[in-house]
C-alpha positions in Angstrom: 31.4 123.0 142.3 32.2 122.5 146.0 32.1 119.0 145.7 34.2 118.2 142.4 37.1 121.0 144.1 36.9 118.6 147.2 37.3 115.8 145.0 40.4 117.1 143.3 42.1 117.7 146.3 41.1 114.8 147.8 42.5 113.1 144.4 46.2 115.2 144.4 46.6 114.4 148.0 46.7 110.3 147.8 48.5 111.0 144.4 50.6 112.8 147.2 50.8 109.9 149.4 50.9 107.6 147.0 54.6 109.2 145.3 55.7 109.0 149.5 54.8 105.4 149.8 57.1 104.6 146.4 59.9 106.5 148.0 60.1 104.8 151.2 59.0 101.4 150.0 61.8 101.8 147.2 63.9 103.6 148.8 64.3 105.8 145.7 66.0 109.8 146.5 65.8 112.9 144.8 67.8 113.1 142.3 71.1 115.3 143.2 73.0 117.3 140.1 76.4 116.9 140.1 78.2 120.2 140.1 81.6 121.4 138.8 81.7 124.6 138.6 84.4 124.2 135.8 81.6 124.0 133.9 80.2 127.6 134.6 83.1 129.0 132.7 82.3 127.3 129.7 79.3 129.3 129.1 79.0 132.9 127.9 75.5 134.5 129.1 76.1 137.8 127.3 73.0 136.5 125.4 71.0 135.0 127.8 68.1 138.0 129.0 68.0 139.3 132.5 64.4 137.4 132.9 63.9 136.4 136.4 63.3 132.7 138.3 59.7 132.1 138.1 58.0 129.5 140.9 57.4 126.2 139.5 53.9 126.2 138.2 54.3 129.5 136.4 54.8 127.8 133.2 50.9 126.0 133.6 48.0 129.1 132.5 46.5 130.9 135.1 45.4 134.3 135.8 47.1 134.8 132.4 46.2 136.6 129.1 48.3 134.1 126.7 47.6 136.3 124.3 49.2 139.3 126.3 52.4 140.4 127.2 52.6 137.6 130.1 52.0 134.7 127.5 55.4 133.6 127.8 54.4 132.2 131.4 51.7 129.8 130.3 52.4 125.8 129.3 53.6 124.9 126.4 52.7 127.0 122.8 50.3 129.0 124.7 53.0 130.1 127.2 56.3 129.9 125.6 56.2 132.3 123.2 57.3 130.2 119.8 60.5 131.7 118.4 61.1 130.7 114.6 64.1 128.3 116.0 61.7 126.2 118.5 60.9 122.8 116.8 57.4 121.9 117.5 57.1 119.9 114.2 58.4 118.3 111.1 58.5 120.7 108.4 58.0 117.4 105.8 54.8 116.4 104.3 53.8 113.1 105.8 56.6 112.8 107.8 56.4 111.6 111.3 58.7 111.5 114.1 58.3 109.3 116.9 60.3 111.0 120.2 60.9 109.3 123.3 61.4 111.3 127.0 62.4 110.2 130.2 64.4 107.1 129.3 66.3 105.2 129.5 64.2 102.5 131.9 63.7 99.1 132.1 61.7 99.1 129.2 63.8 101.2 126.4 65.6 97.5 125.8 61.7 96.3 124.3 60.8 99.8 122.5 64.3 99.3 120.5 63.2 96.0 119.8 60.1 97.0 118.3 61.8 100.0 116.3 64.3 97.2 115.0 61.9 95.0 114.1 59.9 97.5 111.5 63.4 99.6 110.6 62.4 102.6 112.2 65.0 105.5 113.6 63.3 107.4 116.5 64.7 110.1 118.9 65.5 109.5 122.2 65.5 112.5 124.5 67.2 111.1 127.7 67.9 112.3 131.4 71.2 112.2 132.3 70.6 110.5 135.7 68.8 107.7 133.7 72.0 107.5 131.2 74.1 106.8 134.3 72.0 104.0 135.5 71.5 102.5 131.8 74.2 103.3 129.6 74.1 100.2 127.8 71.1 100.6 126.2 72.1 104.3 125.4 74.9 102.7 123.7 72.6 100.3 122.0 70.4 103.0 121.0 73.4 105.1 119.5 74.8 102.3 118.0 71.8 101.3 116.0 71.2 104.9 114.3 68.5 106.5 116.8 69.2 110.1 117.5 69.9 111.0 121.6 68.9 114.2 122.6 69.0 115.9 126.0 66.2 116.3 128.5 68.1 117.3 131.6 69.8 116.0 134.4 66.6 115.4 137.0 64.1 117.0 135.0 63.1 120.1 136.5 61.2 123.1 135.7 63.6 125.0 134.2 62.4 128.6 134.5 62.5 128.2 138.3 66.2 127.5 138.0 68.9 129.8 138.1 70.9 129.9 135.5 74.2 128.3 137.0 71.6 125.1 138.0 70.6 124.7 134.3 73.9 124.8 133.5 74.7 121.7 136.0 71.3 120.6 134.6 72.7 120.3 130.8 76.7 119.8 131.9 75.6 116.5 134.1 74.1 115.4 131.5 76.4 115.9 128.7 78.8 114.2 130.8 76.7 111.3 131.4 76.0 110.5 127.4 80.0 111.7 126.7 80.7 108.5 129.5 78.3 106.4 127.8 78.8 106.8 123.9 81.6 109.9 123.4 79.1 112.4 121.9 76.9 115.5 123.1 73.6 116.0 121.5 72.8 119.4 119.3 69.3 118.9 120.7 67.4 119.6 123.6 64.1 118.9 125.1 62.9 121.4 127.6 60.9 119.2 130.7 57.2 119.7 130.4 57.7 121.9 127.5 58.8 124.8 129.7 60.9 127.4 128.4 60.9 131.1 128.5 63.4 133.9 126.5 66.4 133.0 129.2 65.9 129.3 128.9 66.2 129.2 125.1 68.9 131.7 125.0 71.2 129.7 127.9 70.2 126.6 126.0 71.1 128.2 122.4 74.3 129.5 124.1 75.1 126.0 125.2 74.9 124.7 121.7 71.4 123.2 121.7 68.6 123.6 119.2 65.6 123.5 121.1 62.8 120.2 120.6 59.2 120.5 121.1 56.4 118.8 119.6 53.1 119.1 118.4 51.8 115.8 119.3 50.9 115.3 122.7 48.6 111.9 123.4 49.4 112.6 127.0 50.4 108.8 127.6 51.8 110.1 131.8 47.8 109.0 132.0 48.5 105.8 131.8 48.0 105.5 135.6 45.8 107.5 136.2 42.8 106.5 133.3 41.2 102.9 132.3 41.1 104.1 128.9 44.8 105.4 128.8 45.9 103.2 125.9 42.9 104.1 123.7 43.7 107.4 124.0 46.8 107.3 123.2 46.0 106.1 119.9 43.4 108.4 119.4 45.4 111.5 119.6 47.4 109.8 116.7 44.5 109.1 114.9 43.4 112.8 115.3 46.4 114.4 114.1 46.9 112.3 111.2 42.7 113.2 110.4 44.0 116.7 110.1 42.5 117.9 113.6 44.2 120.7 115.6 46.7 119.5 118.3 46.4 123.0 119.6 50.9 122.9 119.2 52.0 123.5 115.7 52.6 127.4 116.0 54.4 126.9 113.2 52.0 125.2 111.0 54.2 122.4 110.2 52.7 119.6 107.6 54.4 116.7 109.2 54.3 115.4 112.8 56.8 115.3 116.1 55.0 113.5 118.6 55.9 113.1 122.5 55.7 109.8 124.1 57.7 108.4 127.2 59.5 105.0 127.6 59.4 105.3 130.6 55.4 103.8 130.8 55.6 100.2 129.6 51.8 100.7 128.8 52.6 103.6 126.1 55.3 101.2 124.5 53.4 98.9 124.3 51.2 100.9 121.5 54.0 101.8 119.5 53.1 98.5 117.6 49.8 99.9 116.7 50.7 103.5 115.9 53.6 102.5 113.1 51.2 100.0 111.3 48.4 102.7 111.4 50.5 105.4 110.1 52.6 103.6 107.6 49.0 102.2 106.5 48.9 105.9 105.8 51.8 106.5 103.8 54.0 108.1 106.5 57.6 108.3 106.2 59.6 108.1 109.7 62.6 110.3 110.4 64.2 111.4 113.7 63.6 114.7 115.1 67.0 115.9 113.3 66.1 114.4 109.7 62.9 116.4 109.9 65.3 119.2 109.4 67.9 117.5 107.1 70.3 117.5 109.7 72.9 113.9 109.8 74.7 115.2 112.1 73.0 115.5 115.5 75.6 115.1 117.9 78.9 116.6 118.2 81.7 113.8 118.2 83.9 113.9 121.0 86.9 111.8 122.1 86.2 108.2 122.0 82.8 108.5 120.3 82.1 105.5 118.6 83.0 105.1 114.7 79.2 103.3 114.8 77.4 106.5 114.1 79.1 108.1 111.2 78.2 105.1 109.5 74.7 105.5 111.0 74.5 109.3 110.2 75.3 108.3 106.6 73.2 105.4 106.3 69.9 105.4 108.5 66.9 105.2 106.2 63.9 107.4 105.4 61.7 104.8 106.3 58.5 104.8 104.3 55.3 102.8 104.1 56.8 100.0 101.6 59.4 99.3 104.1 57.9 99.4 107.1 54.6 97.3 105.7 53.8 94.1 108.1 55.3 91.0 107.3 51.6 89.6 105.9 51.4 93.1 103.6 48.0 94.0 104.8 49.3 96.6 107.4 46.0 97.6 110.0 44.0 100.6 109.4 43.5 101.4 112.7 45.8 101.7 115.5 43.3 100.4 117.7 43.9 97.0 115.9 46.9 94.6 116.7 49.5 95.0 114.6 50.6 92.9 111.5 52.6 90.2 112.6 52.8 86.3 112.2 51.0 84.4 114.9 54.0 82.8 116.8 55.3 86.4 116.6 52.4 87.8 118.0 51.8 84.9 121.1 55.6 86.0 121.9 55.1 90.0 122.2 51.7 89.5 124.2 53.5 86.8 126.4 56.0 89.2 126.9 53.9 91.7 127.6 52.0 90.0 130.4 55.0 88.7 132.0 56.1 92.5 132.2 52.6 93.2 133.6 53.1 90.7 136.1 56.4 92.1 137.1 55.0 95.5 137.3 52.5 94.2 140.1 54.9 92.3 141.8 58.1 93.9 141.8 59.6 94.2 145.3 59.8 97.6 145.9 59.7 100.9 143.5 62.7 102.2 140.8 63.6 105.9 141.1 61.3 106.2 137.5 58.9 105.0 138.9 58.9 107.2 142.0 59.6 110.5 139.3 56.3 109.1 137.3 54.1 109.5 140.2 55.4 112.6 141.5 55.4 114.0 138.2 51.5 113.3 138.3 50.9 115.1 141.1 52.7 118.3 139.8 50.0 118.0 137.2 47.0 117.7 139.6 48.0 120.3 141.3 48.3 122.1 137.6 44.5 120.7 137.4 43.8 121.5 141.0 45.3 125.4 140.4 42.6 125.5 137.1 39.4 124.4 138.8 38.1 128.2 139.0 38.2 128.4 135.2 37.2 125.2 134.1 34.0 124.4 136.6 
């Protein structure tokens, strides 16, 4: 036991050194929230519960009874307490919705691409520092019908804020996506999942409905395992077979799944994961149709006459339409997907020249610094549960 301890800690400190490396190699900063404090007057907390800051990690089990009166300060279902309004999944019979966090990055331009290609609306749950440094392909992904929700400003633990930072949190970022496409989102997504009775209530008070999931193929891994991409479409797989994810509280027939484009790796399965499950007769919706709702974002000044038209027009998107261009969709997502072959020589050509460009770029992004560090914060979650699990 002694051993495999010193081996985790031995493993969270280069993950340690590692994140301090990208930082000074790219010279990549924290993040800083802008602040106006305009925007504190804009929110009533009359609703929001006297709960107080909890340390970050408190959200991640430990020394916890999530079936007691301290469940709301484990991670995720087992620590958030579910309220009826938490979305988790989709309440359609074999629907799926694919959701996107993190973005946008240098790679959101190729996931859209893919979406395009097989007529597929997804959600995009986007920081608001990120917005700022891409708001073109925010634009692009508003303009072409996908729903934008919010995931923060820098992505923080939220329950170690005080309530003034989330608001900056959630104001920064409204102001970001307002600059970049005139809307704010109806929807957010709490980072990591974490969100405890004054969260939810700031957040409701704020106007958003708050997005979970109940699909988690944990594709952050992909730097950290061989087998990343394998396992990515194995927790797919799984759900679809019917096996419990362990987060649908609510017992929801249809699917919300969390992926990142931030991780060119995990994008690069989306491919394989829309031929496996339209293979299986599974309808695509955003997060928002799930629940009927065409009208996911509040229109603001300058918002652009695009997404009514969107709203009113972006398809349920079953498995007739979004068959491969042979007809023989694959019935695995472990197998390529259905494509013609000069079609096919392109995407893995373009895939290996982004590889290449991974390894060789000069110097680190600030998403790639917030991958790494966001890796350690889990291996010291991993690191903190050693006692119980060895």
């Amino acid at each position: 036991m002694a051993i495999k301890k010193q081996s985790l800690f031995v493993a969270a400190y280069l993950l340690l050194l590692s994140s301090s490396f990208i930082n000074a190699q790219g010279d990549a900063e924290d993040v800083e929230v802008p602040k106006n404090e305009a925007w504190l007057k804009q929110v009533n907390l009359a609703s929001v519960p006297d709960i107080a800051v909890r340390p970050v990690g408190s959200g991640i089990c430990e020394n916890v009874d999530c079936d007691g009166p301290e469940n709301d300060r484990c991670f995720e279902t087992c620590g958030n307490t579910p309220t009826p309004a938490d979305i988790y999944g989709c309440p359609k019979d074999h629907s799926w919705a694919l959701t996107f966090d993190d973005g946008p990055s240098q790679y959101t331009d190729k996931l859209l691409d893919i979406l395009d290609e097989h007529n597929i609306k997804a959600t995009f749950c986007v920081m608001g520092s990120h917005v700022e440094k891409y708001p073109h392909i925010v634009k692009r992904a508003y303009e072409a019908g996908h729903h934008i929700a919010s995931h923060t400003y820098s992505h923080p633990h939220l329950m170690s804020l005080t309530n003034e930072e989330i608001i900056y949190e959630m104001k920064a970022t409204e102001k970001a996506i307002e600059d970049a496409i005139g809307i704010k989102p109806k929807y957010a997504r709490p980072p990591f999942g974490e969100a405890d009775g004054r969260v939810k209530a700031l957040l409701k008070s704020m106007g958003y409905k708050v997005l979970l999931w109940n699909v988690d193929p944990t594709d952050y891994d992909v730097y950290m395992r061989a087998d990343a991409s394998k396992k990515i479409r194995g927790a797919f797989k799984s759900a679809a077979a019917g096996i419990d994810t362990g987060l649908n509280p609510h017992e929801d027939p249809g699917f919300i799944s969390l992926q990142h484009d931030l991780y060119n790796q995990s994008i690069a399965q989306v491919p394989h994961i829309i031929d496996y499950l339209t293979h299986l007769g599974y309808s695509f919706l955003t997060a928002a149709e799930c629940l009927d709702d065409h009208e996911p974002h509040e229109l603001l000044n300058g918002a652009l006459e695009a997404q009514n038209a969107a709203n009113n027009t972006s398809p349920i998107v079953d498995a007739s339409s979004t068959s491969s261009p042979t007809g023989s969709p694959s019935s695995d997502p472990s197998s390529s997907p259905s494509s013609s072959p000069s079609s096919t020589n392109k995407n893995n050509n373009t895939t290996e020249r982004n590889q290449k460009q991974n390894t060789h770029v000069s110097g680190a992004t600030t998403t790639e610094s917030y991958s790494l560090t966001r890796l350690f914060v889990s291996a010291l979650g991993t690191l903190a549960l050693t006692p119980f699990f060895l």
